[in-house]
DRENNUDO-635906 format. One record per residue (C-alpha): residue number from 1; residue in three letters; chain; x, y, z. Coordinates in nm, 2 decimals. Layout:
<sites>
(site NUM ala A (X Y Z))
...
</sites>
This chain:
<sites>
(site 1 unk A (0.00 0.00 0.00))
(site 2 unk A (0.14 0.35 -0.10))
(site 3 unk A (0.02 0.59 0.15))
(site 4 unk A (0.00 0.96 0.05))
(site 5 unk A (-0.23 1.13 0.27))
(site 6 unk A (0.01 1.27 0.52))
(site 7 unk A (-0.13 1.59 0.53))
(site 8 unk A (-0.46 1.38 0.72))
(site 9 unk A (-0.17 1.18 0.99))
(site 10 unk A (0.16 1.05 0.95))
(site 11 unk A (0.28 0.71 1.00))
(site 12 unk A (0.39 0.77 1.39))
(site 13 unk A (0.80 0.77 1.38))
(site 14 unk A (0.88 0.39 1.55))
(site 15 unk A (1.20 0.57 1.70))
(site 16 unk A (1.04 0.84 1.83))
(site 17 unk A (0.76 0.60 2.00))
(site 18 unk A (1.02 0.31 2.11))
(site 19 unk A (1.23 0.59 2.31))
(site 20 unk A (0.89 0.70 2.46))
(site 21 unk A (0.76 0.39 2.59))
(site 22 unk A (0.93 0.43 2.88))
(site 23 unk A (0.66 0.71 3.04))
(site 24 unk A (0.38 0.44 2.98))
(site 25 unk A (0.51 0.16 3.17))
(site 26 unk A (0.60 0.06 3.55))
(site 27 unk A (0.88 0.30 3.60))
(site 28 unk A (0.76 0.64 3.43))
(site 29 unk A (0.38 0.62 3.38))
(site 30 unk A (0.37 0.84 3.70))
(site 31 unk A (0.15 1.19 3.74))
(site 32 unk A (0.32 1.50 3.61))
(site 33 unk A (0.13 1.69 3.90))
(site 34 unk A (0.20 1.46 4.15))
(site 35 unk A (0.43 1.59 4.42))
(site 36 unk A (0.66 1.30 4.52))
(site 37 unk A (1.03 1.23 4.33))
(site 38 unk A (0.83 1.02 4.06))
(site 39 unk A (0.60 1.25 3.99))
(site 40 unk A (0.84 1.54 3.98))
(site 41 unk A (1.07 1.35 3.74))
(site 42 unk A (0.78 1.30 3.47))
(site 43 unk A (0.66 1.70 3.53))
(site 44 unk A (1.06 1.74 3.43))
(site 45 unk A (1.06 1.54 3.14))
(site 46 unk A (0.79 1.78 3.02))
(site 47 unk A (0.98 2.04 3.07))
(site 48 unk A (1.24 1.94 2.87))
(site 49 unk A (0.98 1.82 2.60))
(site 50 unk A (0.85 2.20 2.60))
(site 51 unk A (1.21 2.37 2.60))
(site 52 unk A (1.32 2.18 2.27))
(site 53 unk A (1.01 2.20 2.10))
(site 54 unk A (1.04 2.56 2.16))
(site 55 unk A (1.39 2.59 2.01))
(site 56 unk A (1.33 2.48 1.67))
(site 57 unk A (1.10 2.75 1.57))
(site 58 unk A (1.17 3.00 1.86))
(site 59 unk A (1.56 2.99 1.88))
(site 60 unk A (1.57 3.33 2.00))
(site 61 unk A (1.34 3.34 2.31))
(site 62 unk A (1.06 3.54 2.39))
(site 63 unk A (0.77 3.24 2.37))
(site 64 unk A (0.59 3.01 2.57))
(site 65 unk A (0.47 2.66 2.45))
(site 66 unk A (0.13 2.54 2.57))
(site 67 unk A (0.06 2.15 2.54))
(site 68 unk A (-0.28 2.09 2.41))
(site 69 unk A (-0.47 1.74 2.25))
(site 70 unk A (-0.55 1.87 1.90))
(site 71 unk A (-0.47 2.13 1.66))
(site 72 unk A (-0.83 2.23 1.68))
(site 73 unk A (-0.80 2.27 2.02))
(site 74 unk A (-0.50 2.52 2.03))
(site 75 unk A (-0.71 2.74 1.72))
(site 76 unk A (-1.00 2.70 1.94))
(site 77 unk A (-0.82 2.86 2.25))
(site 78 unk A (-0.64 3.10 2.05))
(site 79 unk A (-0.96 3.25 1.84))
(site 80 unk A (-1.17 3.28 2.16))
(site 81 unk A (-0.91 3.41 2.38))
(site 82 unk A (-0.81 3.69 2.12))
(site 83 unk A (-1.17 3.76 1.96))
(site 84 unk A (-1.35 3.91 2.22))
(site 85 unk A (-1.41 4.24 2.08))
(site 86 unk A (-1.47 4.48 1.78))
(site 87 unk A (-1.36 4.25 1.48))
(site 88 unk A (-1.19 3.95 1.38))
(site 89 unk A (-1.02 3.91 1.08))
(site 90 unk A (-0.95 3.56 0.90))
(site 91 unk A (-0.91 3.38 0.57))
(site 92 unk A (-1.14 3.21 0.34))
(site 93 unk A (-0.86 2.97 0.33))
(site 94 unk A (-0.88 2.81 0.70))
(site 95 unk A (-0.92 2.48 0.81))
(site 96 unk A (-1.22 2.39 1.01))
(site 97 unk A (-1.11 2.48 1.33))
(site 98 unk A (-1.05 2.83 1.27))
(site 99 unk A (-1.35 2.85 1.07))
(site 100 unk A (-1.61 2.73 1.24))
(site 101 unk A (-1.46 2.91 1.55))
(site 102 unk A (-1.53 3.21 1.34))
(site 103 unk A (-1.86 3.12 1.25))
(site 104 unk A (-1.95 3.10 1.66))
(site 105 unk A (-1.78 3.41 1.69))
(site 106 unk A (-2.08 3.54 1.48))
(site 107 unk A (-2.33 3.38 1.67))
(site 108 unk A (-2.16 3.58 1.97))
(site 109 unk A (-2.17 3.90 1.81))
(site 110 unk A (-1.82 3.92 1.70))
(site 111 unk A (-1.80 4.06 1.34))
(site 112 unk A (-1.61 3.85 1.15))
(site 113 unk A (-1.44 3.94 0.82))
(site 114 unk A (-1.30 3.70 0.55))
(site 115 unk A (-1.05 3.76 0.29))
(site 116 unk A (-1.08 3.61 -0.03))
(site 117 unk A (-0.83 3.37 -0.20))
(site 118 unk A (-0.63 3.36 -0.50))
(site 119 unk A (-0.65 3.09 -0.72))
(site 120 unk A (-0.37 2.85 -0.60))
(site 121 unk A (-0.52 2.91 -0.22))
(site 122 unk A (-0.35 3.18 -0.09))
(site 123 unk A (-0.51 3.47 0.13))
(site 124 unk A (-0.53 3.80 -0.10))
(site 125 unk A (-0.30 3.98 0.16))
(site 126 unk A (-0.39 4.30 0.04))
(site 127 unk A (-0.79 4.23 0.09))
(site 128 unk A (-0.72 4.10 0.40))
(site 129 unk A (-0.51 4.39 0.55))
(site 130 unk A (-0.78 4.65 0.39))
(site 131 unk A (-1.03 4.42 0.63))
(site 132 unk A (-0.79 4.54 0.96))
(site 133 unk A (-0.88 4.83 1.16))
(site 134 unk A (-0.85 4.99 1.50))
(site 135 unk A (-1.13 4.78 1.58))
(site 136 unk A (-0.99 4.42 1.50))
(site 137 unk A (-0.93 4.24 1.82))
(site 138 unk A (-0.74 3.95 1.61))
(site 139 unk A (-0.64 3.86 1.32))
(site 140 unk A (-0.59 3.49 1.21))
(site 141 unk A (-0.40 3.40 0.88))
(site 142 unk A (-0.31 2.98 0.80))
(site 143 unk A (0.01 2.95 0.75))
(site 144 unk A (0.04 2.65 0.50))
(site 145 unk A (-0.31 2.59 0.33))
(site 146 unk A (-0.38 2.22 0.44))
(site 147 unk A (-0.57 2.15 0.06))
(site 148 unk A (-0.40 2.33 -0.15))
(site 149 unk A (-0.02 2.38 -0.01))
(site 150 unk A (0.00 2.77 -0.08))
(site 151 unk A (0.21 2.94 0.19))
(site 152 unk A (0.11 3.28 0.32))
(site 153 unk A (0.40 3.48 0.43))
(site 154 unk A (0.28 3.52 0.78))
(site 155 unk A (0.54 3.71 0.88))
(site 156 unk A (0.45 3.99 0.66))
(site 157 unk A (0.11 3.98 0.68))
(site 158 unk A (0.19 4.00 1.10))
(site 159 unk A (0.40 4.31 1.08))
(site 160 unk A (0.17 4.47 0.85))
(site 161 unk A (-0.16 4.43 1.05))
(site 162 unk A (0.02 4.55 1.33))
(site 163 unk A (0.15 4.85 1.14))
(site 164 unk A (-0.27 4.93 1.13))
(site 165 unk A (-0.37 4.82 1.49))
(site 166 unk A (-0.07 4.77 1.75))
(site 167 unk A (-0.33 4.62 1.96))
(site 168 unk A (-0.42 4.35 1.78))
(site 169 unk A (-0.31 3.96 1.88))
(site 170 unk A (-0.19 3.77 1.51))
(site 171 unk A (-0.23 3.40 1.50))
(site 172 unk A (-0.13 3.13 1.26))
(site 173 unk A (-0.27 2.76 1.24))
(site 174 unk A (0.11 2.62 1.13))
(site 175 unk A (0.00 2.26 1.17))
(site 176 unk A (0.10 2.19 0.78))
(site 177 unk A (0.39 2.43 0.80))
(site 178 unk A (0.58 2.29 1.14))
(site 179 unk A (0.86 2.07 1.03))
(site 180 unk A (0.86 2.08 0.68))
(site 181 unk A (0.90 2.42 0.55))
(site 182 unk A (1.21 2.67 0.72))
(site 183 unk A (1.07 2.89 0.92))
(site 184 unk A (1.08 3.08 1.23))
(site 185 unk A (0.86 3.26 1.43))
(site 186 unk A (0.89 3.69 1.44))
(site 187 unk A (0.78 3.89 1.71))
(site 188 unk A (0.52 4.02 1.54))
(site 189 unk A (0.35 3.65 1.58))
(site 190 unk A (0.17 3.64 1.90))
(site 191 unk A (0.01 3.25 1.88))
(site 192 unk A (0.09 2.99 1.64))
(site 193 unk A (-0.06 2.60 1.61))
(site 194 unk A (0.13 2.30 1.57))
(site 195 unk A (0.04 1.93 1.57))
(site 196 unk A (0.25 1.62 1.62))
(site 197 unk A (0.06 1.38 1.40))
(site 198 unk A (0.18 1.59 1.08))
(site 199 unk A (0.54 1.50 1.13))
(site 200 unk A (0.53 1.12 1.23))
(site 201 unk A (0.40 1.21 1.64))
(site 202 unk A (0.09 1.01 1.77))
(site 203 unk A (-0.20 1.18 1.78))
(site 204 unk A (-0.39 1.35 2.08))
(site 205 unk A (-0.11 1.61 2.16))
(site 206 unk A (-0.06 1.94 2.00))
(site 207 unk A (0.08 2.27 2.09))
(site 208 unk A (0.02 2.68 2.11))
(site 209 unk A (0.29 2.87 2.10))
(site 210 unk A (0.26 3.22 2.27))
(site 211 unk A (0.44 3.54 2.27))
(site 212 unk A (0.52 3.61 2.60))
(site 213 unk A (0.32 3.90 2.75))
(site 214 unk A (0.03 3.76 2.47))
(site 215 unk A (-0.32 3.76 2.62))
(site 216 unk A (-0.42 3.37 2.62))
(site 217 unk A (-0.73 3.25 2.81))
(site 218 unk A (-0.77 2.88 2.95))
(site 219 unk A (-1.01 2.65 2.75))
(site 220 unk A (-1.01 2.40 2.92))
(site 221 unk A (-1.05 2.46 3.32))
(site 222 unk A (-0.96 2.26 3.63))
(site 223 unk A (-0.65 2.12 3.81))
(site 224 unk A (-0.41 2.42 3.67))
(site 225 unk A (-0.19 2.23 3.47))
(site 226 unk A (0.05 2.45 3.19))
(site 227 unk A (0.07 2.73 3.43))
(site 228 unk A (-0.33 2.75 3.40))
(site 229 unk A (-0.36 2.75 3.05))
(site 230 unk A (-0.48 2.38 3.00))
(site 231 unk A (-0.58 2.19 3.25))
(site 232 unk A (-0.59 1.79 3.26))
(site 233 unk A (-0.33 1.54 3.36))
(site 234 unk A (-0.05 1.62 3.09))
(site 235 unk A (0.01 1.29 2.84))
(site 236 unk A (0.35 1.24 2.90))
(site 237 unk A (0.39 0.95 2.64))
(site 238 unk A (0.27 1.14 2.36))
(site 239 unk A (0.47 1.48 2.48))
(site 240 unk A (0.76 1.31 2.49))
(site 241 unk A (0.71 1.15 2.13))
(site 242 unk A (0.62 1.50 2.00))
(site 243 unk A (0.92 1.58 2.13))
(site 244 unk A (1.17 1.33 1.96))
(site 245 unk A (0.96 1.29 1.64))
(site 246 unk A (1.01 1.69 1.65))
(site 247 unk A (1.33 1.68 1.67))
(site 248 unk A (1.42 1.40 1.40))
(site 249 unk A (1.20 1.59 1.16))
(site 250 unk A (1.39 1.95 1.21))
(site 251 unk A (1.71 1.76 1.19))
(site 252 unk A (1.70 1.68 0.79))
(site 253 unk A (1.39 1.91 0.75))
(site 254 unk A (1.56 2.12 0.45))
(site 255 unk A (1.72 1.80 0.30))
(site 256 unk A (1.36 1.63 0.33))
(site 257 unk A (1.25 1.96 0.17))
(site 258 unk A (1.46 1.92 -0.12))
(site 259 unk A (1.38 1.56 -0.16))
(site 260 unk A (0.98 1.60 -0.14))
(site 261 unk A (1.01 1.88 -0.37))
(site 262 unk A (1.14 1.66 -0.62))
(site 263 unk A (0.88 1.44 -0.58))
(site 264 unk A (0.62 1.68 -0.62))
(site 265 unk A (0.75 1.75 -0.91))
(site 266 unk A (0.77 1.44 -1.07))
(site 267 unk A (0.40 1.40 -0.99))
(site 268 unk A (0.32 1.73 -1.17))
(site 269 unk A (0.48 1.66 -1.45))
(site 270 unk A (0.35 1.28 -1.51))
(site 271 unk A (0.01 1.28 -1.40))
(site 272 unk A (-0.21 1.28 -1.75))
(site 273 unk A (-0.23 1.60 -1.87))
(site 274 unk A (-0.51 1.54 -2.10))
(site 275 unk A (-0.74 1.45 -1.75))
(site 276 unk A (-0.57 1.64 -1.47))
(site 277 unk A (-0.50 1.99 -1.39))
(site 278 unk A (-0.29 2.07 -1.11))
(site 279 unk A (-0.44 2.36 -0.85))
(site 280 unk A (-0.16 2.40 -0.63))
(site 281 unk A (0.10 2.64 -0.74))
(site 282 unk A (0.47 2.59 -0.80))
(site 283 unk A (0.54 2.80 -0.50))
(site 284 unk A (0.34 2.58 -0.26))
(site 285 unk A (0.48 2.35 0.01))
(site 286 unk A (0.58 2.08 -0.17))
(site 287 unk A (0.44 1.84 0.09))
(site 288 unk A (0.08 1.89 0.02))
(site 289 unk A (0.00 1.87 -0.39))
(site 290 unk A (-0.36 1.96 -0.51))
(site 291 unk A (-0.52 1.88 -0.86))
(site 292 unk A (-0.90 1.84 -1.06))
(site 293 unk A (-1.00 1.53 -1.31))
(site 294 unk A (-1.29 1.78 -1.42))
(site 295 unk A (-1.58 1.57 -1.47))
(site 296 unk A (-1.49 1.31 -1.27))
(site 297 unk A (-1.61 1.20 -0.92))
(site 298 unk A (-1.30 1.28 -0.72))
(site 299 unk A (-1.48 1.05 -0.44))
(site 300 unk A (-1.48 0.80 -0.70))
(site 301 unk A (-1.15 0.82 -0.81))
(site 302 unk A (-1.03 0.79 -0.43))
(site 303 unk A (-1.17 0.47 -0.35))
(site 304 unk A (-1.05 0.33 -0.72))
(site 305 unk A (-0.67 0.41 -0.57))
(site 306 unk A (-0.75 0.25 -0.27))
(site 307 unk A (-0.83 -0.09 -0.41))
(site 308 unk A (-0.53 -0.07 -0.65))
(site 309 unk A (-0.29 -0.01 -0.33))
(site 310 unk A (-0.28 0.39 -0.32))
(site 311 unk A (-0.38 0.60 -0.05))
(site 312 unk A (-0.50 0.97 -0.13))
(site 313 unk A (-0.74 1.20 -0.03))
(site 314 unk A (-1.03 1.45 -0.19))
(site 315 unk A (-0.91 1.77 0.05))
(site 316 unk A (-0.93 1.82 0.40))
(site 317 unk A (-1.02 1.49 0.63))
(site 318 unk A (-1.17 1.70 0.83))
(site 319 unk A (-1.42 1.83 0.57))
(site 320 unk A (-1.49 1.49 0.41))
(site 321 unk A (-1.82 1.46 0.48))
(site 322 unk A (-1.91 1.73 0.24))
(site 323 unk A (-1.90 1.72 -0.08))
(site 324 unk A (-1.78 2.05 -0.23))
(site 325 unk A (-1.48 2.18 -0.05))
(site 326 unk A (-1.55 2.54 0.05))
(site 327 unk A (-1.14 2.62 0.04))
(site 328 unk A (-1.14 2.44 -0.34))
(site 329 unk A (-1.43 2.68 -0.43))
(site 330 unk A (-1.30 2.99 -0.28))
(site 331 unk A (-1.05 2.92 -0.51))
(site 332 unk A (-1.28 2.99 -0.79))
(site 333 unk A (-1.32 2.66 -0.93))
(site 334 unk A (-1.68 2.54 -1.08))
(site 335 unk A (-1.85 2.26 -0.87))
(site 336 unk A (-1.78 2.03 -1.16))
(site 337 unk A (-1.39 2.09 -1.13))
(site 338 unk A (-1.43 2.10 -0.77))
(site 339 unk A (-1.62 1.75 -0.75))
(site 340 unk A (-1.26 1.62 -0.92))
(site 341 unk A (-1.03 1.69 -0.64))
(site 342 unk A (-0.79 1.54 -0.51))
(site 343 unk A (-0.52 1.61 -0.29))
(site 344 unk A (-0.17 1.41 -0.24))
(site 345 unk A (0.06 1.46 0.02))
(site 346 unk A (0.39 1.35 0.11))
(site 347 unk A (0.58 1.28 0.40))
(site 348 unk A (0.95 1.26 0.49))
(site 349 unk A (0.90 0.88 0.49))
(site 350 unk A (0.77 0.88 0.11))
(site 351 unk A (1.02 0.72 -0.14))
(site 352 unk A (1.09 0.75 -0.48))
(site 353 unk A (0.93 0.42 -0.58))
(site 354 unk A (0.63 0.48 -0.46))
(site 355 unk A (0.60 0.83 -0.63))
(site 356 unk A (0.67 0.67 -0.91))
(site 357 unk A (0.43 0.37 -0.87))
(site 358 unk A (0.16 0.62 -0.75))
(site 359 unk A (0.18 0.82 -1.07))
(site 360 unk A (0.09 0.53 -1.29))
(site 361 unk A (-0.13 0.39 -1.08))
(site 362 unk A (-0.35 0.72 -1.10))
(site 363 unk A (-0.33 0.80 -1.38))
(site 364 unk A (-0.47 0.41 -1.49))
(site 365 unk A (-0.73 0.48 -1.23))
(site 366 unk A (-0.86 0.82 -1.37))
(site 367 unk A (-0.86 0.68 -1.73))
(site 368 unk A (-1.02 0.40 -1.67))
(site 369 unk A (-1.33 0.63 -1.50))
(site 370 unk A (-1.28 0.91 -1.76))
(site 371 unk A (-1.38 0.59 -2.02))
(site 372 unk A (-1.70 0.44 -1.77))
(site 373 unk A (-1.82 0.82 -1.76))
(site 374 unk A (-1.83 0.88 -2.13))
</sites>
């Protein structure tokens, strides 16, 4: 089976899990909160999870990392801690959890204002900063767009909204950015989302980071835990393999990079023209690849792959009940090119071989269909 829908969950790295194991059995499974030596020895081992997570996008200081159990959960806090007030100001281009936040934002009263997209599924920065006034409480751009791959330079985009309002908080979801693209956070950045599961960590731990001095809000209340921030009894398994999945990934992340981008590129350039027209732009992370069969069922299409051995999906997993995707529209496609989606995406694990397997594979697939639906 060729699996390429690691921008849904990686494969969870073995190392990273085998060196972990250790905090679930006998000698380490102890509570983090827990005030005798055992206890205090796992509440360290967190620490030391949180300090290196922190240096590979913070080298230079100035954040805090906050431990949550989802990417959804750390957009979640982030949105309704900042948007409180006056306006909010988003993408059309967000996952779910930013943009259903936004749509209960509404339902509170908060205006909400969306920028639109440019074709490949990048925010229309200058839309978007025309949106910002004195009045905008926080604004919230996605770093890496998790259907199409188009990278927003956050950074900019930061420093200009806060060139318009001082006051405002600027977050990023950077759940399909962290690990795979070069990057580092700028004090103009005040929150920004990760997610283990993206770069081979298990799933049910995630991560805020916050600018110190940043106003962040619990979402989740009771024992205290993360300095008040999150409470529940800290997983210190999965921290742990966050942590050493985290720090395999940053250590070849620009030769992986390099590598994927090849990859990417071979996929562009043999998938059947004649049925297949790629969405995501040249410029886009070349971890997550986007492209229409107009006319065809991309549903269709998917399960076809899966039953010849390959693995993709049709845009977000967590928008796969519907059948349109709202970011793939926004983008300006028709329904009908829209209905053809599908999105491949690679992970550091992904070999050559089975790029080049895939690309046969699909294209037989689509052709096949293209003939049926005639």
């Amino acid at each position: 089976m060729i699996y390429l829908d690691n921008a849904a969950t990686t494969v969870p790295d073995e190392g990273a899990v085998n060196a972990a194991l250790q905090f679930l059995k006998i000698d380490g499974f102890y509570n983090p909160s827990a005030l005798y030596r055992a206890g205090f020895a796992a509440h360290k081992e967190i620490e030391e999870a949180r300090r290196t997570i922190l240096s590979l996008i913070a080298p230079q200081g100035g954040y805090e990392l906050v431990f949550t159990g989802s990417g959804s959960e750390a957009d979640n806090q982030a949105v309704f801690s900042s948007a409180r007030r006056g306006n909010f100001v988003t993408t059309a281009g967000e996952h779910a959890a930013i943009y259903q936040s936004a749509k209960e934002l509404e339902k509170r009263g908060i205006e909400v204002r969306f920028a639109p997209l440019r074709s490949d599924g990048s925010a229309d920065t200058e839309a978007l900063l025309s949106m910002v006034d004195k009045d905008t409480s926080c604004v919230s751009a996605i770093h890496v767009n998790n259907e199409t791959g188009a990278v927003n330079d956050i950074a900019a985009i930061a420093a200009a909204a806060k060139k318009i309002n001082p006051a405002l908080l600027f977050h990023s979801d950077g759940v399909q950015a962290f690990g795979k693209i070069p990057f580092a956070l700028t004090k103009d950045i005040d929150l920004y989302t990760v997610s283990a599961h993206k770069i081979g960590g298990v799933r049910g731990v995630a991560g805020l980071f916050r600018k110190k001095g940043a106003r962040l809000s619990p979402y989740i209340f009771g024992g205290g835990q993360e300095n008040g921030l999150r409470s529940g009894t800290e997983n210190t398994f999965a921290i742990k393999q966050f942590e050493f999945a985290a720090k395999k990934k940053f250590s070849s992340l620009k030769e992986d990079f390099e590598r994927i981008r090849s990859y990417n590129l071979a996929v562009r350039q043999g998938l059947d023209k004649t049925i297949f027209r790629v969405l995501s732009s040249e410029n886009a992370s070349p971890y997550v690849l986007s492209v229409s069969a107009r006319g065809l069922r991309g549903e269709v299409l998917l399960h076809m792959l899966d039953d010849a051995g390959v693995m993709v999906g049709t845009g977000s997993a967590c928008s796969s009940k519907n059948r349109y995707s709202r970011v793939i529209l926004a983008c300006g496609l028709d329904e009908r090119s829209a209905d053809g989606v599908l999105r491949i995406s690679f992970a550091a694990t992904t070999t050559l071989q089975e790029t080049e397997q895939a690309i046969g594979i699909i294209n037989s697939c689509a052709a096949s269909l293209a003939e049926r639906t005639k």
